[in-house]
C-alpha atoms as a printed R data frame, in Angstrom:
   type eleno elety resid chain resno       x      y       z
1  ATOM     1    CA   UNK     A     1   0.000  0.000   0.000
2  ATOM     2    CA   UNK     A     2   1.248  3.426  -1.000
3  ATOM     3    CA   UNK     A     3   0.167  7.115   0.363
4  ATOM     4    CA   UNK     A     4   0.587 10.378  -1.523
5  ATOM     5    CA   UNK     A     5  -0.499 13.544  -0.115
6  ATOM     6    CA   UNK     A     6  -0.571 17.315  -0.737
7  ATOM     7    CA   UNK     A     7  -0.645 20.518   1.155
8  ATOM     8    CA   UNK     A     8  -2.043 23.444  -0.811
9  ATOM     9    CA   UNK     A     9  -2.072 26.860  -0.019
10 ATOM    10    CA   UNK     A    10  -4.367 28.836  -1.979
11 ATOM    11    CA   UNK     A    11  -4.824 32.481  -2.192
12 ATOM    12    CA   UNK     A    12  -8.596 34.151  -2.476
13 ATOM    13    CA   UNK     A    13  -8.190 37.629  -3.671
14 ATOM    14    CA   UNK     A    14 -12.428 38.584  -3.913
15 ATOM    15    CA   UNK     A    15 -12.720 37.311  -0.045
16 ATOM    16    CA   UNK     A    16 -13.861 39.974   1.710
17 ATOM    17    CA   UNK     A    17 -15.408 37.680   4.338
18 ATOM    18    CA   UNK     A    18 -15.718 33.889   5.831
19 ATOM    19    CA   UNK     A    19 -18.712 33.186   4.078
20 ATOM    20    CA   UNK     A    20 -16.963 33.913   0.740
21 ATOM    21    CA   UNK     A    21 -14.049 31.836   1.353
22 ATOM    22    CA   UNK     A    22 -16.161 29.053   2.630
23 ATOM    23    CA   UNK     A    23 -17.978 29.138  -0.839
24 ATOM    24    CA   UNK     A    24 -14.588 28.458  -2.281
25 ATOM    25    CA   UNK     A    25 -13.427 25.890   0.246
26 ATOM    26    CA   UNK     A    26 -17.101 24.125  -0.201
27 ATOM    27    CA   UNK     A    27 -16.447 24.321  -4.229
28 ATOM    28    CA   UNK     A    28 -12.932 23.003  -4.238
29 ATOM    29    CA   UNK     A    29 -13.705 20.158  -2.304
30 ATOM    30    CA   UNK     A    30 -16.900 18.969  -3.854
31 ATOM    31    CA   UNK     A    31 -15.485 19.321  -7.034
32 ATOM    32    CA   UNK     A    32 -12.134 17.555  -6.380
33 ATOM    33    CA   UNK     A    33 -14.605 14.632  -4.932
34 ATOM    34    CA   UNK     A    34 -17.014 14.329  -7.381
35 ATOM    35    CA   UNK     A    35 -14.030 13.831  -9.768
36 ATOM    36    CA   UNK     A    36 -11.260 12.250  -8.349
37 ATOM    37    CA   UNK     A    37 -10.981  9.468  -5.473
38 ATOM    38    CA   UNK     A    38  -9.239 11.074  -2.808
39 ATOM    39    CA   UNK     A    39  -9.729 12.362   0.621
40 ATOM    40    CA   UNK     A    40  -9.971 16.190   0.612
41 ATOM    41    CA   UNK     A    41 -10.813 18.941   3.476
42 ATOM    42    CA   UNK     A    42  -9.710 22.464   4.728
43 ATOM    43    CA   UNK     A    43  -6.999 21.344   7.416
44 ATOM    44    CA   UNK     A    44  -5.234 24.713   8.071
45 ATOM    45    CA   UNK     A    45  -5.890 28.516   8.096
46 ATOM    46    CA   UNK     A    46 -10.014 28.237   8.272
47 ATOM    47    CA   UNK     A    47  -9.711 32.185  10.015
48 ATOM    48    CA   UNK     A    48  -7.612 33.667   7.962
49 ATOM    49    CA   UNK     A    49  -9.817 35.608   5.175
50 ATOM    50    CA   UNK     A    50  -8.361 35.013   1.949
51 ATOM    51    CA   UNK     A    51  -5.986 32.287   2.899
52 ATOM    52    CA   UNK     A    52  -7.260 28.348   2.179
53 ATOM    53    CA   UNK     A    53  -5.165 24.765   2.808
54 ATOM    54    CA   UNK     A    54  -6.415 22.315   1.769
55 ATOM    55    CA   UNK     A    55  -4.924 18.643   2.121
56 ATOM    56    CA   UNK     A    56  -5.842 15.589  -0.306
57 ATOM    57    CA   UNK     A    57  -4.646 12.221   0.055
58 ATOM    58    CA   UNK     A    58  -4.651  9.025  -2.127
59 ATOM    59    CA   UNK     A    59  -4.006  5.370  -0.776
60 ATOM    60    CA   UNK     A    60  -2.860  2.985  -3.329
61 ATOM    61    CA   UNK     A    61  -1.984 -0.495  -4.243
62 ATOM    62    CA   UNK     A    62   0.666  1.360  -7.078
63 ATOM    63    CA   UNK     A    63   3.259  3.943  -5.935
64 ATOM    64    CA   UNK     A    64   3.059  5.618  -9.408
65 ATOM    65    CA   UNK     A    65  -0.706  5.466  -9.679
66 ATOM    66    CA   UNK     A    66  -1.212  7.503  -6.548
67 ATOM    67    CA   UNK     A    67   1.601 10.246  -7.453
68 ATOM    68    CA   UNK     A    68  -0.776 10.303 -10.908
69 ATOM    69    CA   UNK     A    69  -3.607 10.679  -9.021
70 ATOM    70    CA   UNK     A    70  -1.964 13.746  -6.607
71 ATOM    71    CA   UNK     A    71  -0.499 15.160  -9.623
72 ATOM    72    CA   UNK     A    72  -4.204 15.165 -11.701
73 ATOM    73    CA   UNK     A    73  -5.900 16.616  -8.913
74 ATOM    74    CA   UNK     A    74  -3.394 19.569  -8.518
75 ATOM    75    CA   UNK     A    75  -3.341 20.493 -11.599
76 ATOM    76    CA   UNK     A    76  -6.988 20.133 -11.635
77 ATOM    77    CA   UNK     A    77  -6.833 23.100  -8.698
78 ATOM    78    CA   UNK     A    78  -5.107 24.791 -10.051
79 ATOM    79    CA   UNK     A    79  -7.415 24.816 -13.433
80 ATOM    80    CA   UNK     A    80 -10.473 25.428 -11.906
81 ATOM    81    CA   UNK     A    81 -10.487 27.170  -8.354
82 ATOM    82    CA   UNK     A    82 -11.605 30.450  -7.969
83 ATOM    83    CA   UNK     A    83  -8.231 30.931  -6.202
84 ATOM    84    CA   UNK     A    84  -4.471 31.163  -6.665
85 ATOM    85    CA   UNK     A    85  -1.940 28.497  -5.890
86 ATOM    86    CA   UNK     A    86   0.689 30.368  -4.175
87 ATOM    87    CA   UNK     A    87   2.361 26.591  -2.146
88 ATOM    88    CA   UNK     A    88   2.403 23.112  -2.705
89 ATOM    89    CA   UNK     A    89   3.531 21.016  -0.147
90 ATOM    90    CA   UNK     A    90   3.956 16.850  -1.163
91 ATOM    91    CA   UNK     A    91   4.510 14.163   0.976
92 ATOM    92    CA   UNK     A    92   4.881 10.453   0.203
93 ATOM    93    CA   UNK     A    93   4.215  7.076   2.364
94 ATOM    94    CA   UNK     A    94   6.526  3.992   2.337
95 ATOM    95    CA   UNK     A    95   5.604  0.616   1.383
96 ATOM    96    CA   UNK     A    96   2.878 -0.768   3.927
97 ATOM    97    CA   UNK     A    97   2.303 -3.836   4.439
């Protein structure tokens, strides 16, 4: 079994308060799970205003599959958020067994 994860820092420029960035968060995340199967939620920042992490993780029987899979649903993000990228933080799992 392999893990891939991702920390990503997003920037929301229009915010101008937590209802509007919780209408991003709420899109991102719906979309990334209607589309994709991966675990996704805000994990960091949820009061700072125009500041959003999100993490997303992907379990695996294939090390490469779940990079692919991390990798799709960044760019994915980064495609169709109403926000910026500004970091993306990756981590990887070891073999499990």
């Amino acid at each position: 079994m392999y893990t891939e994860s991702a920390l990503l820092t997003l920037y929301i420029p229009h915010a101008t308060s937590l209802k509007d960035k919780r209408q991003v968060c709420r899109s991102i995340i719906d979309k990334v799970r209607q589309r994709f199967n991966v675990s996704v939620a805000e994990v960091d920042t949820q009061d700072m205003l125009k500041t959003l992490t999100v993490g997303v993780a992907v379990v695996s029987g294939d090390a490469s599959c779940a990079q692919q899979s991390i990798d799709a649903v960044i760019r994915f993000i980064e495609e169709n958020a109403d926000a910026q990228m500004q970091r993306i933080e990756r981590g990887r799992g070891e073999m499990v067994r």
